[in-house]
OpenMM code with the backbone's topology and positions (N, CA, C; nanometers):
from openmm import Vec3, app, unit

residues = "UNK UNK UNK UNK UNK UNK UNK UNK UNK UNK UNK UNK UNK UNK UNK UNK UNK UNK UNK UNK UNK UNK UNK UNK UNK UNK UNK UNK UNK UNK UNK UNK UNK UNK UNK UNK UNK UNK UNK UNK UNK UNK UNK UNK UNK UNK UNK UNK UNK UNK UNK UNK UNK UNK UNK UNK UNK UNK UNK UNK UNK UNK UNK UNK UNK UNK UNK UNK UNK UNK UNK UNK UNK UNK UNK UNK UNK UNK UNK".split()
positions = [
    Vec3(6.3286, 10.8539, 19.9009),
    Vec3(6.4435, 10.9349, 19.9383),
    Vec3(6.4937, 11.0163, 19.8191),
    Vec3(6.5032, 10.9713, 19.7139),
    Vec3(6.5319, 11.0194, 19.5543),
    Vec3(6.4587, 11.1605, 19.5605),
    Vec3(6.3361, 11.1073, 19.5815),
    Vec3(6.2404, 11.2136, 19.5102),
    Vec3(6.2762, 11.3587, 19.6324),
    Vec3(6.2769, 11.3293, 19.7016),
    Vec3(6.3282, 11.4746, 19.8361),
    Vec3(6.4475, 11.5122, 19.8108),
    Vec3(6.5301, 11.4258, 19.8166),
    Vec3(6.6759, 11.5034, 19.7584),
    Vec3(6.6473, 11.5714, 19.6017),
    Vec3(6.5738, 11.4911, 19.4880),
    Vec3(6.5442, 11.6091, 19.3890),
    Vec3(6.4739, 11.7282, 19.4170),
    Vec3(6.3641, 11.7335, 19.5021),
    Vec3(6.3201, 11.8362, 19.5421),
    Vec3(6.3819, 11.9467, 19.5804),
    Vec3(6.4870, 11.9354, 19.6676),
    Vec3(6.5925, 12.0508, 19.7491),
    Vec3(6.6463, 12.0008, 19.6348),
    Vec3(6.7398, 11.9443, 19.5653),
    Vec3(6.8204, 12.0547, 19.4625),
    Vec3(6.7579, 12.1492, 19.4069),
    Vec3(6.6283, 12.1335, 19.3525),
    Vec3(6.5343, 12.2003, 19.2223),
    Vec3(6.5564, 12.3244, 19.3105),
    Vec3(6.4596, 12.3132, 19.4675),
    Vec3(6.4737, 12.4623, 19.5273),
    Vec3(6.5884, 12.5330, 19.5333),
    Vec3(6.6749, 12.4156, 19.5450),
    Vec3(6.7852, 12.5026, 19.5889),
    Vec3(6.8648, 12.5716, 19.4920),
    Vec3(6.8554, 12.5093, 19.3677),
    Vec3(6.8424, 12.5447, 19.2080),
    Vec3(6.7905, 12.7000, 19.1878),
    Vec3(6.6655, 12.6947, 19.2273),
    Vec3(6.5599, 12.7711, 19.2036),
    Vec3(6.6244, 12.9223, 19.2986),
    Vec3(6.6240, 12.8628, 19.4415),
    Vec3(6.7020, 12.9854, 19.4999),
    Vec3(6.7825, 13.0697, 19.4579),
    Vec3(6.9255, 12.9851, 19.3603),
    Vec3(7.0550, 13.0369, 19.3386),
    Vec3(7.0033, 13.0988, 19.2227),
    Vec3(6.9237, 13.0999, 19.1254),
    Vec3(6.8978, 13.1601, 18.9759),
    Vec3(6.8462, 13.3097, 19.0584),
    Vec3(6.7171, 13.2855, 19.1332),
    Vec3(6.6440, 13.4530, 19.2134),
    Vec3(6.7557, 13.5358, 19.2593),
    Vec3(6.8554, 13.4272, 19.3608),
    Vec3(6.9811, 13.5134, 19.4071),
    Vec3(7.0787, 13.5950, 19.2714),
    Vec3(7.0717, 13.5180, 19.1701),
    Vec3(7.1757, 13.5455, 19.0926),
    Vec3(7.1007, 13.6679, 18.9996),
    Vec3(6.9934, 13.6225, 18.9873),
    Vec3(6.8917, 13.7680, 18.9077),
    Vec3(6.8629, 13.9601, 19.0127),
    Vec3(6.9119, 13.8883, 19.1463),
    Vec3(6.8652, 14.0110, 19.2151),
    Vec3(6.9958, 14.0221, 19.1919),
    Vec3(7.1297, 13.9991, 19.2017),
    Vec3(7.2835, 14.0339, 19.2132),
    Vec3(7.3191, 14.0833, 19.0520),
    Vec3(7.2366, 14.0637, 18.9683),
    Vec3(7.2817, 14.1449, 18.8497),
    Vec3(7.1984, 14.2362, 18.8104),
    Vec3(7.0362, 14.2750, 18.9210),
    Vec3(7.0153, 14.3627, 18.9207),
    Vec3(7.0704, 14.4490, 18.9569),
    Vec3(7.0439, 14.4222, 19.1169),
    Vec3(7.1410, 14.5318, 19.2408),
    Vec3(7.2585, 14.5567, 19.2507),
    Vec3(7.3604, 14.4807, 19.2601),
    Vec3(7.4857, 14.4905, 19.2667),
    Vec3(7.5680, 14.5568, 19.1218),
    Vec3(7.5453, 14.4964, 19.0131),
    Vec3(7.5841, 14.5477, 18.9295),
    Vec3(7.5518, 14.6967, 18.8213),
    Vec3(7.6639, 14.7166, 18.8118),
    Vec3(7.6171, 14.8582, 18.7378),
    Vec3(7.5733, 14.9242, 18.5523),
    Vec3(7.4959, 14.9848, 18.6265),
    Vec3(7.4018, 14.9612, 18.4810),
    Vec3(7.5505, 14.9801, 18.3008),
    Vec3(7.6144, 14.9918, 18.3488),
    Vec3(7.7271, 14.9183, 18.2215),
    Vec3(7.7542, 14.8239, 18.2041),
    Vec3(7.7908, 14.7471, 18.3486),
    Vec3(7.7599, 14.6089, 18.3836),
    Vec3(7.6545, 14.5540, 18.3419),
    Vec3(7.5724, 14.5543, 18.3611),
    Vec3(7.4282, 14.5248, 18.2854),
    Vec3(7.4073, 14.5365, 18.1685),
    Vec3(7.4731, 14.5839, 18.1209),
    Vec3(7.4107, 14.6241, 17.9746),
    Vec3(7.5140, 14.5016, 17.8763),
    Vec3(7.6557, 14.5245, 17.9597),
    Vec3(7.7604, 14.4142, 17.8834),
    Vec3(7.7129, 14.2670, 17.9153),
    Vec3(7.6443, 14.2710, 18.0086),
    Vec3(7.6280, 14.0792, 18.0460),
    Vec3(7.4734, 14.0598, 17.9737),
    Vec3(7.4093, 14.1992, 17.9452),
    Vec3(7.2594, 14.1517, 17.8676),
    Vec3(7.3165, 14.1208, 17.7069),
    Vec3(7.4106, 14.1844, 17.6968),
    Vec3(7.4272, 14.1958, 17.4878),
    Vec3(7.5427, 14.0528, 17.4832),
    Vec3(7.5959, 14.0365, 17.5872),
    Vec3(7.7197, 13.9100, 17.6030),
    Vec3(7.6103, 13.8089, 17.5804),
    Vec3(7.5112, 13.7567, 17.7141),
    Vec3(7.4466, 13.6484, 17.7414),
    Vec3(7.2841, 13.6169, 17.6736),
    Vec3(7.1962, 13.7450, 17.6522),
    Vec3(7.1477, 13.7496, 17.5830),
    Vec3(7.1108, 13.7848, 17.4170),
    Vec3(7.1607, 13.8710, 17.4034),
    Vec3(7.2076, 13.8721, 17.2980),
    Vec3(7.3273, 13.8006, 17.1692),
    Vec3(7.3778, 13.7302, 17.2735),
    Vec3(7.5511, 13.6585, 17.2286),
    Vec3(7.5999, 13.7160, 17.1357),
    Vec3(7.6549, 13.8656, 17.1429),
    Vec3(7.7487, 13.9258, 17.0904),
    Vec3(7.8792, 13.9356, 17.1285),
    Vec3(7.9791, 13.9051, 17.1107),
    Vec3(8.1107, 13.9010, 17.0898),
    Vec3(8.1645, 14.0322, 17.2147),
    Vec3(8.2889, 14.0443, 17.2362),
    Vec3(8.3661, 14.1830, 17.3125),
    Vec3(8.3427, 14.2478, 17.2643),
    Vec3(8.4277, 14.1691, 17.1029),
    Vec3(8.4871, 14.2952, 17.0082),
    Vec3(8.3106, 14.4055, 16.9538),
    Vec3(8.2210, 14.2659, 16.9180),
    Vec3(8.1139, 14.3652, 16.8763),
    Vec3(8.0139, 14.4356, 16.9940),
    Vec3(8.0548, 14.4224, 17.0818),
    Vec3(7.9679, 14.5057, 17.2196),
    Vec3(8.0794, 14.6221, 17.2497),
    Vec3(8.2003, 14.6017, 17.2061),
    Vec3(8.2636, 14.7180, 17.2072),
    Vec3(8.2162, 14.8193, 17.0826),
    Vec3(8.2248, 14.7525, 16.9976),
    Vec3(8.1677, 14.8701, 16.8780),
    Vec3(8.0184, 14.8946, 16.8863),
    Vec3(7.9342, 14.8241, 16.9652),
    Vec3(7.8256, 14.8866, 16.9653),
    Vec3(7.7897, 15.0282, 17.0709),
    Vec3(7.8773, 15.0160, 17.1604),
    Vec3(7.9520, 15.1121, 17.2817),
    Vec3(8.0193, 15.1754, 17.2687),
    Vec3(8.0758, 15.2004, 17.1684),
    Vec3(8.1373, 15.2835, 17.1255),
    Vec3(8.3403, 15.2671, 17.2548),
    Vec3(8.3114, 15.1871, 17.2542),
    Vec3(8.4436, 15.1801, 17.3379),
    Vec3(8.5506, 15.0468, 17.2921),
    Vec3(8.7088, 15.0799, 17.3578),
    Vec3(8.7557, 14.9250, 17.3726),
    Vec3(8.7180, 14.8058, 17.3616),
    Vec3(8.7298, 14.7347, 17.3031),
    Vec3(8.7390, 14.5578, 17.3810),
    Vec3(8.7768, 14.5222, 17.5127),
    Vec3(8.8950, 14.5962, 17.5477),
    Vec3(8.9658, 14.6108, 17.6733),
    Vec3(8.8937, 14.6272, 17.7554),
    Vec3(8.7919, 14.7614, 17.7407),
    Vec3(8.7305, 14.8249, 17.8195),
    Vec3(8.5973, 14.6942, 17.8773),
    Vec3(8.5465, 14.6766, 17.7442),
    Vec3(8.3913, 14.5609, 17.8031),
    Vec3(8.5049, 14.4175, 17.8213),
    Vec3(8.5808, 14.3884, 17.8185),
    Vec3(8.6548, 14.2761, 17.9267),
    Vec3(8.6852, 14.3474, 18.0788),
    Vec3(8.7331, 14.4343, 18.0893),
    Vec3(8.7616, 14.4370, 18.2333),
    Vec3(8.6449, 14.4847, 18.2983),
    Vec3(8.5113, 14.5488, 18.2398),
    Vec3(8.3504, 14.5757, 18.2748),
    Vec3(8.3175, 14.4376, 18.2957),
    Vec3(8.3208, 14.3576, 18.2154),
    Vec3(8.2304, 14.2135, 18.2080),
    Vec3(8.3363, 14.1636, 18.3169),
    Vec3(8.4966, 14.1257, 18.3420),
    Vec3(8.5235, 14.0976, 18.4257),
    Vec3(8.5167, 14.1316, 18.5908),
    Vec3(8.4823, 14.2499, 18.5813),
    Vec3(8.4547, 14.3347, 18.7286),
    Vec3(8.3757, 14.2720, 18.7759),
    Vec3(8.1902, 14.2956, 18.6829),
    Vec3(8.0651, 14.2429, 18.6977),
    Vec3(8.0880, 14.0837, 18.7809),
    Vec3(8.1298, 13.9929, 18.6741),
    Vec3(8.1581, 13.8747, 18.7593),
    Vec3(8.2380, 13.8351, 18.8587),
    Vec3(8.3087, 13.9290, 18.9169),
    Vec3(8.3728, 13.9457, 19.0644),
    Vec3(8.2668, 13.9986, 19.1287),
    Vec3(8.1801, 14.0878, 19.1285),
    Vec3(8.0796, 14.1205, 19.2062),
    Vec3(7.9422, 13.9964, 19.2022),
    Vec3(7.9266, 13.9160, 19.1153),
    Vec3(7.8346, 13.8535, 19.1162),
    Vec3(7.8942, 13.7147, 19.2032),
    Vec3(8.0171, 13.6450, 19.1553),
    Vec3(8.0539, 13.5162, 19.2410),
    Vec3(8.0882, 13.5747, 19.3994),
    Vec3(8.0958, 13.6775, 19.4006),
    Vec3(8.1314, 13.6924, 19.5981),
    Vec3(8.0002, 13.6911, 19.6496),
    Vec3(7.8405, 13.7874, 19.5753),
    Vec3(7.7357, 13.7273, 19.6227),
    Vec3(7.6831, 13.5852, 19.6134),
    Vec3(7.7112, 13.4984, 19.5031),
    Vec3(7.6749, 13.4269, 19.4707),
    Vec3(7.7463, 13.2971, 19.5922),
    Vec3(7.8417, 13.3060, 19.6334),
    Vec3(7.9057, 13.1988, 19.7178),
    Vec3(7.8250, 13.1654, 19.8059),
    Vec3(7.7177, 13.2445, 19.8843),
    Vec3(7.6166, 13.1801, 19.9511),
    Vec3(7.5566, 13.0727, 19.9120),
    Vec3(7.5368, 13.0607, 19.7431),
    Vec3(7.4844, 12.9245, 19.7297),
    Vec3(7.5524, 12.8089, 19.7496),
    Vec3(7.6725, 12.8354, 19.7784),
    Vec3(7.7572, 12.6716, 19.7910),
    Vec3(7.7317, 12.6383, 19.8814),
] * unit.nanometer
topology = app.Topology()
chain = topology.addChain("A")
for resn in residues:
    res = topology.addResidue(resn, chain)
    for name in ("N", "CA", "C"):
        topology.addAtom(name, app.Element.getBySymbol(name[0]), res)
């Protein structure tokens, strides 16, 4: 019984990452994208993704905050 219930989490695991990779393709906008690639991959700071952007701090917080309002309303399907 263990081993099937690990199974469907893993998939179901597995599902929510594909869902969550097509929703920060599609849904989000390529500024959006660019702040959650230099945030999460890169792990640069606001302040320094703002100066690399030549913009606010303000500005890539309420971008990076938008982005993740558009990603958790697709994303609620996985619950």
């Amino acid at each position: 019984m263990t081993d099937r219930f690990d199974e469907e989490t893993e998939l179901r695991q597995l599902w929510c990452r594909r869902t969550l990779r097509r929703a920060v393709e599609r849904a989000l906008t390529e500024r959006q994208r660019e702040v959650f690639t230099l945030y999460y991959e890169d792990g640069l700071s606001f302040t320094a993704i703002a100066a690399r952007l030549q913009v606010a701090p303000s500005t890539v917080s309420r971008t990076y905050a938008r982005g993740l309002r558009r990603i958790r309303r697709i994303m609620e399907c996985c619950e």
